[in-house]
N, C-alpha and C positions, 0 to 999 in steps of 0.2 A: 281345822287345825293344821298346822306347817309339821308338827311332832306328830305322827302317829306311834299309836304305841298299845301292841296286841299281844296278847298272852294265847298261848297255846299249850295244854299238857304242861309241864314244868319249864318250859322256854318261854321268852318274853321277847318281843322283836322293837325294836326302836325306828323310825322308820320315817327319814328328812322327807320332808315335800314341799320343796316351795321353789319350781321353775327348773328351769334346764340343767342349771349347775347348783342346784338348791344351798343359795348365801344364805346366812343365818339372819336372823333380826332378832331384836332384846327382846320382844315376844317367843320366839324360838328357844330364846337361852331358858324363858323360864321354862317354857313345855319342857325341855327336857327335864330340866330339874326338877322338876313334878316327877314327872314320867320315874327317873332313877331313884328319886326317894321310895314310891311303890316299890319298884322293882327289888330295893333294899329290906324294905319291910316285909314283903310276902312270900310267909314260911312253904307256899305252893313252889313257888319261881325257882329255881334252882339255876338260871344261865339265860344269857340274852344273845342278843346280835344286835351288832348294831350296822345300818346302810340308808342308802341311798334308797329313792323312787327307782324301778326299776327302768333303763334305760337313758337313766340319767346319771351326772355328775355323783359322787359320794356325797361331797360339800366343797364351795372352792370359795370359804371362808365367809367372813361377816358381809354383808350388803352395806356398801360404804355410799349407797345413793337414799337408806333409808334415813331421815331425817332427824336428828334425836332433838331434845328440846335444849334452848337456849338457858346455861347456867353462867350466873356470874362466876369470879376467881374462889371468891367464899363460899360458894354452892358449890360449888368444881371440887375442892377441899372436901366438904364436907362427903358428896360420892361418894371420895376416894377411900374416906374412913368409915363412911355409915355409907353401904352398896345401894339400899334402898329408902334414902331419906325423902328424896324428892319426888317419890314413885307418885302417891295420891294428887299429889299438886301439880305437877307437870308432866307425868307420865314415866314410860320404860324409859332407860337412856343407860349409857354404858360410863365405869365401871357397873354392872348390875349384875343380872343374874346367872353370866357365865363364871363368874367368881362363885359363888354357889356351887354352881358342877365343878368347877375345877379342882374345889377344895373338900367335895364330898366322900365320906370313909365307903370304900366299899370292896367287899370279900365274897363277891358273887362273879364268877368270870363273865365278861362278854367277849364275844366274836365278832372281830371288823370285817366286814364285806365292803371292798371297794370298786369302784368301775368308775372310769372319767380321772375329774380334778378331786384333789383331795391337795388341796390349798389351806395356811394360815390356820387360820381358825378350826377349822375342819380337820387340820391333821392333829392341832393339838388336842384335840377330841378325840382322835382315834390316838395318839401317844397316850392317853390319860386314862382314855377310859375302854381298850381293850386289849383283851391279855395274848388274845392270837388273832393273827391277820391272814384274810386272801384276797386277793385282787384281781382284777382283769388284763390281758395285755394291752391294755387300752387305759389303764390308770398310770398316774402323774400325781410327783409328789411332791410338796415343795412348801416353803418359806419366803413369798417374797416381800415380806413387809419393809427387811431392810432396804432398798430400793425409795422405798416412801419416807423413810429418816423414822424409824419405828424398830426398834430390837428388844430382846429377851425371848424369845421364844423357847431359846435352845435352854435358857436357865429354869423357866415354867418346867418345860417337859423331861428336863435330864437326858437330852438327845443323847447324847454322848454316851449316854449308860448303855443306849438299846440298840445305836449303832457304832462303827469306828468311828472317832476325835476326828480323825483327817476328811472323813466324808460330811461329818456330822456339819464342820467350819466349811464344803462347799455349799450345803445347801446354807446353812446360815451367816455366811459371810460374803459368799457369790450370787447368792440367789439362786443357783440351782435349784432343776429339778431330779429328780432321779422316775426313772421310766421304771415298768413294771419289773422287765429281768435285772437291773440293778436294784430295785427297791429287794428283790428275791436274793440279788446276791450278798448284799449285806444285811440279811436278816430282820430287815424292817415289814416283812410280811412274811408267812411262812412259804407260801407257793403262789402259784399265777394257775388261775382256772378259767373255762370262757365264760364269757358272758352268760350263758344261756344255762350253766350251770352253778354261779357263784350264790346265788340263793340259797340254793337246796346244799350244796357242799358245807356251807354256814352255818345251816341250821343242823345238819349232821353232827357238825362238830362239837354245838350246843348242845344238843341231845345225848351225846355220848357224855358230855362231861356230868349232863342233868340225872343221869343212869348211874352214877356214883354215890355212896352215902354223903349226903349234903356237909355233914359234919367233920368228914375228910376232909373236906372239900374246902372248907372254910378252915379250917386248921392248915392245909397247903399253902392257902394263899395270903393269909394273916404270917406267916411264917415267916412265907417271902420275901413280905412286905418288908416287914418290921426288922427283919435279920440283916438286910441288906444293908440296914446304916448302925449294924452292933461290930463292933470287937468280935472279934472268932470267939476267944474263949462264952463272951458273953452272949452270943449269938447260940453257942452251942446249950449253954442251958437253960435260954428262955425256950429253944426248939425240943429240946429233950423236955422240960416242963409238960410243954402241951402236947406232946405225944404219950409221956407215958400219963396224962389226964384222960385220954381217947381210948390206952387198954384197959383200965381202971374201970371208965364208963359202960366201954365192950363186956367185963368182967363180973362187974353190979348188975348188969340190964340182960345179959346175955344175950344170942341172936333176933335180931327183928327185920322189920321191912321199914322203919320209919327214918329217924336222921343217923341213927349208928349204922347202921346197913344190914343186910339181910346176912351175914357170913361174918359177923362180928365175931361171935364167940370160939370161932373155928379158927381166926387166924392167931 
């Protein structure tokens, strides 16, 4: 398999492998989506990571030399509306299963570990699907589909929310890339770590967050989510909803070790 994907204690590791700069294939797309739907579902799993083979690229995008199959204009159509109409009959082929991942609900944090290219496809993977990043000084970050007469990328991921408008239109207007200490300076990762420790720093991070009551935890980030495209006033009392649902629960259940946390009743 090109997706490895290993559970350990309440972390989960996602884990590219396919070549030096590991390009994605529509076999890939779906491994993940498998992989993330577990990950969603398993009341064990509390926090993932997500990276690269180690010593290799993170991902420098889709494999635009893997062959997909031959659809007419009305089969093309039909893809675009049904992701997997043509799966059984002619195989993977794209629109497919990375529409799957990109459009999957999920309130479990992952940790991006980057080193290398983290290109197209690949960065929109890590824009999508993790909540904190660290990278190599040897990572590269980039957009260059427009280049090939191919854009939206920056409207998929809401570049622009997670970094500045003006940098956000170099990379997706220029083609730029941004290198490790700009990708650092504008907040598009949290820190730059070497190589030799970006592994283990990752899975620290995931662990710490995994050492939290789960049910915080998902209350934080369903918050986030969801608050960030309310109205203030209205933002204020779906957030206040679901927190005072969390000392409510704290206050019916009292202290435990299980998804309220062990020091519930005390706070």
């Amino acid at each position: 398999m090109s997706v490895r994907y290993e559970k350990q204690g309440h972390v989960a590791t996602f884990l590219l492998d396919n070549g030096k700069h590991n390009v994605l294939t529509p076999a890939m797309h779906k491994e993940l989506f498998e992989a993330l739907r577990d990950f969603v579902a398993d009341p064990a799993i509390r926090a993932g990571v997500l990276t690269g083979a180690p010593g290799r690229s993170f991902c420098a995008g889709d494999d635009i030399k893997t062959k997909l199959p031959e659809l007419s204009p009305h089969e093309a159509l039909e893809a675009h509306l049904f992701p997997h109409a043509h799966e059984a009959a002619k195989g993977l082929t794209r629109p497919g299963w990375e529409q799957d991942v990109m459009r999957l609900r999920r309130y479990k944090p992952i940790v991006g570990a980057v080193d290398g290219y983290c290109l197209g496809q690949g960065l929109i993977y890590l824009l999508l699907l993790t909540d904190l990043r660290l990278c190599t000084p040897a990572a590269e970050f980039g957009f260059p589909e427009i280049a090939y007469g191919m854009g939206g990328a920056g409207g998929m991921t809401r570049l622009g929310s997670q970094i500045p408008h003006t940098v956000a239109m170099e990379m997706l207007l220029l083609g730029k890339r941004l290198g490790a200490a700009r990708a650092a300076e504008v907040a598009l990762v949290n820190r730059v770590v070497a190589a030799e420790t970006l592994q283990a720093e990752a899975r620290a991070m995931a662990e710490a967050i995994a050492a939290h009551p789960p049910v915080a935890v998902r209350v934080e980030m369903e918050a986030y989510a969801r608050a960030a495209e309310m109205p203030r006033e209205q933002a204020a009392d779906y957030v206040g909803t679901l927190f005072r649902l969390q000392r409510i629960a704290y206050a019916g259940y009292g202290a435990g070790t299980g998804f309220l946390g062990k020091d519930a009743a005390a706070q």
